[in-house]
N, C-alpha and C positions, 0 to 999 in steps of 0.2 A: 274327685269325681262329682262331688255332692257341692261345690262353695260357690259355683255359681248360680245355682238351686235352689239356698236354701230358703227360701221365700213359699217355695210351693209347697201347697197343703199336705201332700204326702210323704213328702222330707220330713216336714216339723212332726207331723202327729204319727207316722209309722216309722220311717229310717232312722230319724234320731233318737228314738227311743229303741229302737231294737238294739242300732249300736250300745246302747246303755247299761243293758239288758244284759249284752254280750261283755261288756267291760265291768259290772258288778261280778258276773258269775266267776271272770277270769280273778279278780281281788277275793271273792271266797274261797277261792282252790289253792290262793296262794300261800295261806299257811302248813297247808298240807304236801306242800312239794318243800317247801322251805323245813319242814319239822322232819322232811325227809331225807334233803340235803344235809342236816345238823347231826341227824342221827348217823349216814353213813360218813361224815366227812370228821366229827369228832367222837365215835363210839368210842367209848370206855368199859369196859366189864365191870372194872373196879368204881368205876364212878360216873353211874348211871344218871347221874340228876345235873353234873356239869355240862353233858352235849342238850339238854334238853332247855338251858336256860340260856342256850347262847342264840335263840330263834328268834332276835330281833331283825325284822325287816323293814324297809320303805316300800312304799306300796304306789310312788309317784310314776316311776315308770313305766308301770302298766296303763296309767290312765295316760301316758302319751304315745303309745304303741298302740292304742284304740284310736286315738285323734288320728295317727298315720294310716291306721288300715279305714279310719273314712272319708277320707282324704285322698287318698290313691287307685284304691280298688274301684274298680270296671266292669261291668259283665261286658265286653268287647274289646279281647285282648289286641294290644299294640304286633304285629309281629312285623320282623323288621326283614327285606328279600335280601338285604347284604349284611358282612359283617361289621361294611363301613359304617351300614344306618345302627346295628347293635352297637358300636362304640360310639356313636351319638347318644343312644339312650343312656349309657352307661355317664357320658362326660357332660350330660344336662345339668345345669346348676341346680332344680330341682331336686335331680339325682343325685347331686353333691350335699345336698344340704340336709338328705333324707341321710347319706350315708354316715352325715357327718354328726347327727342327731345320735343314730344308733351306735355309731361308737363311742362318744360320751355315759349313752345307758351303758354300755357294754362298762367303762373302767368303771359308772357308781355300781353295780350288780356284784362285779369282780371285789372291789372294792367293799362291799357288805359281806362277800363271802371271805375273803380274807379276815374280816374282823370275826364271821362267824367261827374260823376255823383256829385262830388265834395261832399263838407261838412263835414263829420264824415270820409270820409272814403279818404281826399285828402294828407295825411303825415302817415308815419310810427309811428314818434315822436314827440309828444306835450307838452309845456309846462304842468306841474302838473299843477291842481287846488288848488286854495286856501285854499280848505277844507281840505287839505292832511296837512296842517301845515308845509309847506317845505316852503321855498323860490321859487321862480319864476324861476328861474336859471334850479333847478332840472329839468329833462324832463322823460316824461311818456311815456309807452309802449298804441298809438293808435292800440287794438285788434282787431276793426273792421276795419284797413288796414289790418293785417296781416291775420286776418279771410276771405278777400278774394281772397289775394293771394296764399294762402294755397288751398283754393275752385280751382283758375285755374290749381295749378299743379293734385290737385284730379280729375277734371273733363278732364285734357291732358291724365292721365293715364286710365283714365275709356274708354276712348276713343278706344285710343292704343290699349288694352288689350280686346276690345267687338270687334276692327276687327280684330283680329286674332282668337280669339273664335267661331263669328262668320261668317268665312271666306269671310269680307268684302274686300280684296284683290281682291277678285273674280272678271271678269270683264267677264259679259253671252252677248249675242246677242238677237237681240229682233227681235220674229217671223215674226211681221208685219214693214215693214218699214213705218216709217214716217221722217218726216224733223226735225232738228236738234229744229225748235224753238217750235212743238207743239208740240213735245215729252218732253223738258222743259216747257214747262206753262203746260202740265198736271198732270208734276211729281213736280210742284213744291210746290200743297200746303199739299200733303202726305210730304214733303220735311218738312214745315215749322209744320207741324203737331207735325211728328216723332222728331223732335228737342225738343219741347217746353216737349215731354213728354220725352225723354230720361233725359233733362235739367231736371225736375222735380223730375225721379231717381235718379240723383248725387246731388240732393240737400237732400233729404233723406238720402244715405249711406253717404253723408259728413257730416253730423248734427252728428248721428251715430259714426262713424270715432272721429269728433271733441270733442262728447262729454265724451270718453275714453281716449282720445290720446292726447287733446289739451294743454294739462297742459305741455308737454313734448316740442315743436316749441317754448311754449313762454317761457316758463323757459330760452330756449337755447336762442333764443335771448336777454332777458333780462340782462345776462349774459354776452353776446357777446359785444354789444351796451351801456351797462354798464345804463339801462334804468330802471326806476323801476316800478312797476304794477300800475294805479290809483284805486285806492279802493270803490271807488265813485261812480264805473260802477258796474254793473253785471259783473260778468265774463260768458264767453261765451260756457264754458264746463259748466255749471249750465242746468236745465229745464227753470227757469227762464231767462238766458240772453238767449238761443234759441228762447225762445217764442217771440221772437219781429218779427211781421208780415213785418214790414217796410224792417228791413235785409234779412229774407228770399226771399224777393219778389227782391229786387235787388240782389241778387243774382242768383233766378232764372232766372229774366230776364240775367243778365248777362251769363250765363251757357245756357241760350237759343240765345245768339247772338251767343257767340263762337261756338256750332255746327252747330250752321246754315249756319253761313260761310265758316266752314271745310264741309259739307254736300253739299252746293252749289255747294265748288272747285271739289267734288266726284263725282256728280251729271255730271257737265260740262265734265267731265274728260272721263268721261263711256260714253257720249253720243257721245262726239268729237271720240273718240277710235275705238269706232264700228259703225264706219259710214262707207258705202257701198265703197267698193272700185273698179274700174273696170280696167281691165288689160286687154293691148292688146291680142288678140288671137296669131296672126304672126302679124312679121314686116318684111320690104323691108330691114332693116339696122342691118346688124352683131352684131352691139353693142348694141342695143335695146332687142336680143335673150332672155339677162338673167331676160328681165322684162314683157314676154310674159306670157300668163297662163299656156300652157303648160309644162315650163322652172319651171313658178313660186311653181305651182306644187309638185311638184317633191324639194323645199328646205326645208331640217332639221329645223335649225331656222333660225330667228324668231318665235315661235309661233302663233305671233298675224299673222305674214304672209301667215301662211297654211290658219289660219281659214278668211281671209278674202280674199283666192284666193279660197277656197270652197264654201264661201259663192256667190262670185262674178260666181262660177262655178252654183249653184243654180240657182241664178237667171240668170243669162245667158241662160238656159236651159228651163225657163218657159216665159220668156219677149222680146227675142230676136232672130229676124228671121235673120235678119244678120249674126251674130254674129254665129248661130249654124249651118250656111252654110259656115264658114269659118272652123268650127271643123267638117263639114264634107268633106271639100274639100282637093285636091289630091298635094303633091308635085310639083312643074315645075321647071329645069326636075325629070324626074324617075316617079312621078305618085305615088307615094305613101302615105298614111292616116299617115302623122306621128303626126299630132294635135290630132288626133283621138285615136293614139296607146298610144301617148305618157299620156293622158289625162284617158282613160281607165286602162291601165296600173296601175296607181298610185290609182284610184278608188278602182280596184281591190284588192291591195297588200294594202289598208287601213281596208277594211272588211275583207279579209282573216287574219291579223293580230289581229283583235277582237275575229272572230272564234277560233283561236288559244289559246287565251286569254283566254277564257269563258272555252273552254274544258281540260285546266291545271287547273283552277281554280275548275272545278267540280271536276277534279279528285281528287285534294288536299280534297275536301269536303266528297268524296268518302271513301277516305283512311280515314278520321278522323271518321267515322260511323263504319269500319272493325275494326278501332284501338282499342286495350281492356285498363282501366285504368291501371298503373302501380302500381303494389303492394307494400306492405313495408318487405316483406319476400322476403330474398335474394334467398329461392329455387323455389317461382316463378317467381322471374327475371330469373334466369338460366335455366327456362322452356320458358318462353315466348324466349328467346335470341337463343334456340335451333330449337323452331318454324320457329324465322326469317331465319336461316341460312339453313334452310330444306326446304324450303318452294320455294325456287329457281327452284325446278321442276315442280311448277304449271303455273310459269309464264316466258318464257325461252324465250330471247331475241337471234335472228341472230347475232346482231351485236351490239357491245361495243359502249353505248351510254355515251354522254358526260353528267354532271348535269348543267343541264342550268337553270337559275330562270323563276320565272312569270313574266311579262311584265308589268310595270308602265303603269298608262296611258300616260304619257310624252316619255315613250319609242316605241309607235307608230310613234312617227317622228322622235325618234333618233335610229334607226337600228341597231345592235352591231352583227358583225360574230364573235370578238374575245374572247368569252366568254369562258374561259374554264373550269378544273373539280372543279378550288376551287374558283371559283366568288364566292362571296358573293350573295346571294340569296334573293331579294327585294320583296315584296308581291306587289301586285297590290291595295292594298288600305293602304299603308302604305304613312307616305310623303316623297313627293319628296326630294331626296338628294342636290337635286341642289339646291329646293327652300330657299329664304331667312328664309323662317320658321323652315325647318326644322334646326332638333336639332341633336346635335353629339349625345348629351346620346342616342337618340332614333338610329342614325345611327351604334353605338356599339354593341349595341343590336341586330341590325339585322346583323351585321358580323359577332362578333367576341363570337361564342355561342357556348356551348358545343350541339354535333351532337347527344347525348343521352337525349335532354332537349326538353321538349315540346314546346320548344319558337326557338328552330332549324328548317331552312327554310324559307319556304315563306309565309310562313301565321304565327303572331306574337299572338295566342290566345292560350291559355292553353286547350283547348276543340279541339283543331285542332292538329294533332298528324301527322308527316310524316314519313312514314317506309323511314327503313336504304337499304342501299343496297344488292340487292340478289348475295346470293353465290354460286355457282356452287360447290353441294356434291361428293365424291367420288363413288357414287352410280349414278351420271346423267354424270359427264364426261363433255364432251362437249356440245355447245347447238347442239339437231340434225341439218343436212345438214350443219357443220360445220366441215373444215379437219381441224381446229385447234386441237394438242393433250391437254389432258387437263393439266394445268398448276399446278405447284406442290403445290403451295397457297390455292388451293381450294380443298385440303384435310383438314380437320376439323382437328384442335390437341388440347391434352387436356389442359386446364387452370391450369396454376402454380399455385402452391398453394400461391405466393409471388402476384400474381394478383387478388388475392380475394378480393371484396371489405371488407373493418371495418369496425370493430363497429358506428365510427366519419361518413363514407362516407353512412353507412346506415342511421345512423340519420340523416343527414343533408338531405339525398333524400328523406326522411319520413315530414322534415320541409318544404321541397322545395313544397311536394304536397298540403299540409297541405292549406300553403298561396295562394296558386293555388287555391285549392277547396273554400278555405276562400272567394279568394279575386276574384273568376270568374262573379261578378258582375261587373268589371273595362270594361271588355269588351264591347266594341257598337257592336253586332251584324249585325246593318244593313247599322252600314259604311262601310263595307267591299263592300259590294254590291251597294252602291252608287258610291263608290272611282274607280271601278271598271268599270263603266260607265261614271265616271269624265270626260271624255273626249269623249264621244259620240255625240255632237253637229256636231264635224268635220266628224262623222260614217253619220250620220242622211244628211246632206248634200252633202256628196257621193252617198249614195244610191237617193236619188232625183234628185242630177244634171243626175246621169246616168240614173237613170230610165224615166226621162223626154229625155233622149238626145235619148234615145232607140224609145222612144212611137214617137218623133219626125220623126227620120229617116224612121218612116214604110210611111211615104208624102215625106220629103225633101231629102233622101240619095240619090242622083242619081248614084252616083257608088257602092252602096252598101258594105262602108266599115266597117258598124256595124253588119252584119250577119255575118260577120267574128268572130267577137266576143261573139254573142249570147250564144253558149256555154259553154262559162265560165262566162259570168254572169251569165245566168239563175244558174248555178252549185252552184257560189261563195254564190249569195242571198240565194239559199236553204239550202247551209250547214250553213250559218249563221243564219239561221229563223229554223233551226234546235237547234244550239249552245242558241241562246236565249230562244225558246220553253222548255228544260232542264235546261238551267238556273233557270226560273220562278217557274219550281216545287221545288227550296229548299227553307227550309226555311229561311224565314224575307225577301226575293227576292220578293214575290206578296206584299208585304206590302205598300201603301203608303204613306209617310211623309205628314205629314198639311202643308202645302207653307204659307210661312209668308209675310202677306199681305202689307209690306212695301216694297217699292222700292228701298228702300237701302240695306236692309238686303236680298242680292241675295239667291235664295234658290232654281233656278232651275236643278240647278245640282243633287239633290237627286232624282226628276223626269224625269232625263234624260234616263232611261234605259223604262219607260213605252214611252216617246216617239220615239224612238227606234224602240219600238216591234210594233208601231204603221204606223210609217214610212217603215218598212220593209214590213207589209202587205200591204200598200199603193203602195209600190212599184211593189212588184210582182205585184196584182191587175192591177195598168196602164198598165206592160207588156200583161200580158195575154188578158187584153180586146183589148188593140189595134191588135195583131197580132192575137190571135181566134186559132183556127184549125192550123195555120200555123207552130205551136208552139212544133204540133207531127214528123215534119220534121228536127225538131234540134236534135241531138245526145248528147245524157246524159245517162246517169246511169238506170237501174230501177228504185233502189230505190228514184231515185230525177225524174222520167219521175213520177211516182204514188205520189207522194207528188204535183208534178205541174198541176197534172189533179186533185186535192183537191184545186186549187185555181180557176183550168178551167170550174170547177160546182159550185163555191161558195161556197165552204164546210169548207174553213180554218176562 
């Protein structure tokens, strides 16, 4: 997240040291889960000083499980509308290299706990038994070493691959503030919980795993190592050599140390991350300008930067009387609201970029309800394709528009003018291209597609259909009020018989739907609409800081330099309490996901879009109650004057 960043001032002097912060704390705790581990994995009655001396740890793999959570972590989760794009993210070399990382920790960790636990499980290779009839010399493959080191590269990858799936990169804000220590002691024994039972699933599918697969690791090393099987034993792909309660149980406990301490380093990590930050309003000093809020504002990335200059914007707006008589005060000299312009401004041009968003996005959902299925008879294709080309007189543009795609949620802070007719075309709930998740198959997909395929555009679902462009007939000429003469291209000519599709191009189109129709269950319908809102925390905290900064100024503005503005806020919230009210009527949009009750597995990003619609009615409401009646003297629209007196009688 952070490696193309790290140049800017607010990475070096706050992100990286917070991460630090969050990676010392997780190496102080560690002897305390490890002294914990020792004590239940080798208690003794009788010999109470042997489990307590076996507490040697390495302490390297924490500080690269810190590197990976600053490294990866987002506050604008990737969510992916198919399961095709989730097996992208999952088969990203990135993603390979992360999984491949964590299983390595996973055998040294396994590997420390074996040593710490000693006995059966402290050498790879042992001397044969005598019962084998070899000589002493010979040496034996110990399975139950290699049974748990095989367990930590299983339980690295399970890891890996459960947060990518699901989007434990994620890194949300927490509505209520508290302090950094009592937000940890209350998440920590959900913390210690969630461990011991995930630990309990990777000891089931590795049982599973081993007991198909396990004959294949030891072979190879036996082989390797030149060791040979003791026969003496169970073997460990048997029901019989699993069944041993003693193994399972150091196991799990082992496989509950190691997330616990990777859960910790996560836990510290989110906490330290989104801790409140406050930024000057103005400074006396030039060079201090670019780390004001109004300045802050207003930058691309960092990511973590906008959201915690909006948050900072929030609560500034409800806690601080200072603070919001300095965003209402005036330039010296000239007298001018630039904290004020500069700060609304950027409000503004955040919600009207959602509005924008949500109303391409209906339209897309629009067109896919008008769209009719594509036939396998080539002389209904050649009716529908005569439809399209005809069909230019119902819908007649002024002026030659450019094809611009739909808006990521990450392209709310990255603005692009130079888009032109053949960008490639990004869905709003597709992943991010930047992000380390995403996956090139899935970004080929959305480039490089034939313009007659249902998977052309911005929206990546076979149910979602986007018409081609309208053609100007020789029967409409120009668009009216246009002196343009019409251009000789938009006379219709007949199709060579050399461009007919085949035999081959019909059946393959007849196969293409086929697997479409087959396979229209891959699609998540209501990630579109989640993904879509993926980034509505930063929407939801605009509309609060300014709807508080508003309700404020009807007391503290003494120059009045938010009436100034009122008009295009009230505007910008209505057409966006517009854009969302249409939203909600499509389908799987009213739908709520179940929020998953664990504090590690973030999940409020799928209910981002209801606190939204809730936050925007919140918002209006504080306008309207504080100013009253005054509110018929701002100048708006009809349509948005009769919508805002639906909030002025409590009718919305």
């Amino acid at each position: 997240m952070f490696n193309s960043e790290q140049n800017h001032w607010f990475v070096r002097k706050v992100i990286f040291w917070r991460a630090a912060a969050s990676v010392a704390w997780s190496v102080l705790l560690l002897p305390v889960t490890t002294a914990l581990f020792a004590f239940l994995s080798r208690f003794s009655l009788f010999h109470p000083i042997q489990w307590i001396s076996g507490g040697q740890y390495s302490f390297d793999f924490v500080l690269v499980v810190g590197v990976f959570n600053l490294e990866y972590y987002t506050v604008v989760p990737s969510v992916p509308c198919t399961k095709i794009a989730l097996l992208g993210k999952v088969l990203h070399p990135q993603q390979s290299v992360h999984s491949l990382v964590h299983s390595m920790m996973g055998i040294m960790v396994t590997w420390c706990a074996a040593t710490m636990i000693g006995g059966r499980y402290w050498i790879l290779a042992a001397p044969c038994s005598e019962e084998e009839g070899v000589t002493g010399q010979k040496m034996c493959l110990n399975e139950y070493y290699l049974f748990f080191l095989l367990a930590g590269a299983f339980m690295g990858y399970s890891y890996s691959l459960l947060g990518v799936v699901r989007n434990m990169n994620y890194v949300s804000f927490q509505t209520i503030q508290q302090c950094k220590y009592l937000r940890f002691k209350g998440m920590l024994p959900q913390v210690v919980r969630y461990s011991a039972v995930q630990s309990l699933y990777s000891v089931r599918n590795y049982c599973l795993f081993y007991f198909f697969f396990g004959y294949i690791p030891r072979a190879w090393i036996c082989t390797t190592l030149n060791v040979h099987e003791d026969s003496s034993l169970h073997r460990l792909d048997t029901v019989s050599g699993l069944l041993d309660f003693r193994l399972l149980y150091h196991l799990w406990l082992s496989g509950t140390f190691l997330l616990l301490t990777w859960h910790i380093t996560l836990l510290l990590f989110r906490i330290f991350i989104t801790e409140a930050y406050s930024f000057p309003v103005q400074s006396s000093f030039s060079e201090d300008v670019s780390q004001c809020l109004p300045k802050v504002l207003s930058e691309k990335q960092p990511l973590i930067l906008k959201f915690l200059a909006l948050q900072d914007l929030f609560l500034l707006s409800q806690q601080s009387l200072s603070r919001r008589m300095e965003v209402f005060s005036l330039s010296q000299p000239g007298g001018h609201p630039h904290n004020w312009n500069a700060i609304c401004k950027e409000c503004l041009s955040l919600l009207s970029d959602l509005s924008q968003r949500l109303v391409e996005y209906q339209e897309v959902v629009a067109s896919n309800g008008r769209a009719r299925p594509l036939s396998s008879h080539s002389d209904q294709r050649s009716t529908s394709s005569e439809t399209l080309v005809t069909s230019g007189t119902e819908e007649q543009l002024q002026t030659p528009q450019q094809s611009i795609g739909l808006k990521t949620p990450s392209s709310v802070f990255l603005r692009s003018t130079s888009l032109g007719l053949h960008t490639p075309m990004t869905a709003p709930f597709t992943p991010r291209q930047e992000s380390p998740f995403s996956s090139s198959s899935v970004n080929r997909f959305v480039g490089n597609v034939d313009p007659s395929s249902p998977w052309y555009g911005s929206v990546q679902s076979p149910h979602v259909m986007r018409r081609g462009p309208k053609l100007w007939t020789a029967s409409t000429g120009s668009p009216p009020g246009s002196s343009l003469p019409p251009s000789p291209t938009t006379i219709p000519s007949p199709v060579p018989a050399a461009q007919k599709p085949g035999l081959f191009s019909l059946w393959l189109q007849n196969r293409q739907e086929q697997v479409c129709s087959r396979y229209s269950d891959l699609c998540l319908p209501e990630a579109s609409s989640q993904a879509l809102f993926a980034d509505s925390q930063a929407h939801i905290w605009a509309l609060e800081g300014l709807s508080n900064l508003v309700a404020a100024s009807y007391k503290e503005d003494r120059f009045g330099v938010v009436q100034t503005m009122l008009p295009s806020i009230l505007s910008t919230m209505l057409l966006l309490q517009e854009a969302v009210d249409k939203h909600f009527k499509l389908p799987h949009a009213s739908s709520k996901p179940v929020r998953s009750t664990c504090c590690l597995e973030d999940s409020t990003f799928k209910t981002l879009r209801f606190a939204l619609r809730a936050a925007l009615k919140t918002a209006m409401y504080r306008i309207t109650v504080t100013f009253g009646e005054h509110l018929h003297s701002v100048q708006m629209s009809a349509e948005h004057r009769k919508r805002l007196q639906q909030f002025m009688e409590y009718k919305e």
